[in-house]
C-alpha positions as a Python dict, from the first residue, in 0.01 Angstrom:
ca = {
    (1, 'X'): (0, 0, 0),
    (2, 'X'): (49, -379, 66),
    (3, 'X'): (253, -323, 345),
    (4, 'X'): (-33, -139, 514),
    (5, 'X'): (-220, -401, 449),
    (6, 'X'): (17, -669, 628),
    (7, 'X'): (26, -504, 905),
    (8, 'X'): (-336, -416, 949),
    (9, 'X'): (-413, -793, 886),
    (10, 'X'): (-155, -857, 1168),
    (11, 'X'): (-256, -633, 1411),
    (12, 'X'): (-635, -753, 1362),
    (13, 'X'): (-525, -1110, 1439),
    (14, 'X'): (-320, -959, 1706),
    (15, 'X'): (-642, -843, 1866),
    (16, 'X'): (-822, -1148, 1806),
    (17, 'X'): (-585, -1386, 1971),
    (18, 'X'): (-555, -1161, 2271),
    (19, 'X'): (-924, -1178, 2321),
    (20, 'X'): (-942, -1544, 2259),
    (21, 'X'): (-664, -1608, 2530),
    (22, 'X'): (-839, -1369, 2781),
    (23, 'X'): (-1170, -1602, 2772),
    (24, 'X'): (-904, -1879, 2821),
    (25, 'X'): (-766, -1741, 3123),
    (26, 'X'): (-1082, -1576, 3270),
    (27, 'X'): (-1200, -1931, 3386),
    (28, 'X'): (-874, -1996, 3583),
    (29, 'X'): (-862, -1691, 3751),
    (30, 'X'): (-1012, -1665, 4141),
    (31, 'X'): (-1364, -1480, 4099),
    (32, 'X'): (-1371, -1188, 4354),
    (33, 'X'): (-1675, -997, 4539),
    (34, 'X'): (-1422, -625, 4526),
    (35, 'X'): (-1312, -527, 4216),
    (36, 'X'): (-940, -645, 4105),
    (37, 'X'): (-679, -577, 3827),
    (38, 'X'): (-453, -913, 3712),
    (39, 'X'): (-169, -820, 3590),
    (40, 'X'): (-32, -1052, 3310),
    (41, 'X'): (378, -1021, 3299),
    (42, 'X'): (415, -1136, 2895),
    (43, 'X'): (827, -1033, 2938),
    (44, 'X'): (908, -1316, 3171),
}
């Protein structure tokens, strides 16, 4: 059962540092008036 619980403790800080880094990067990216998808290439 501990292993469960490593990886659900990983995956919750998982989430939490991907939401952190999106308010990082939403002030850097160009504001638009038409909706727009960013695409973020994490394997380069």
């Amino acid at each position: 059962m501990e292993k469960a619980a490593y990886a659900y403790d990983a995956v919750k800080n998982s989430r939490l540092i991907t939401e952190y880094t999106m308010g990082l990067l939403q002030s850097i990216l160009p504001r638009s008036n038409a909706p727009t998808i960013t695409v973020f290439n994490t394997l380069n």
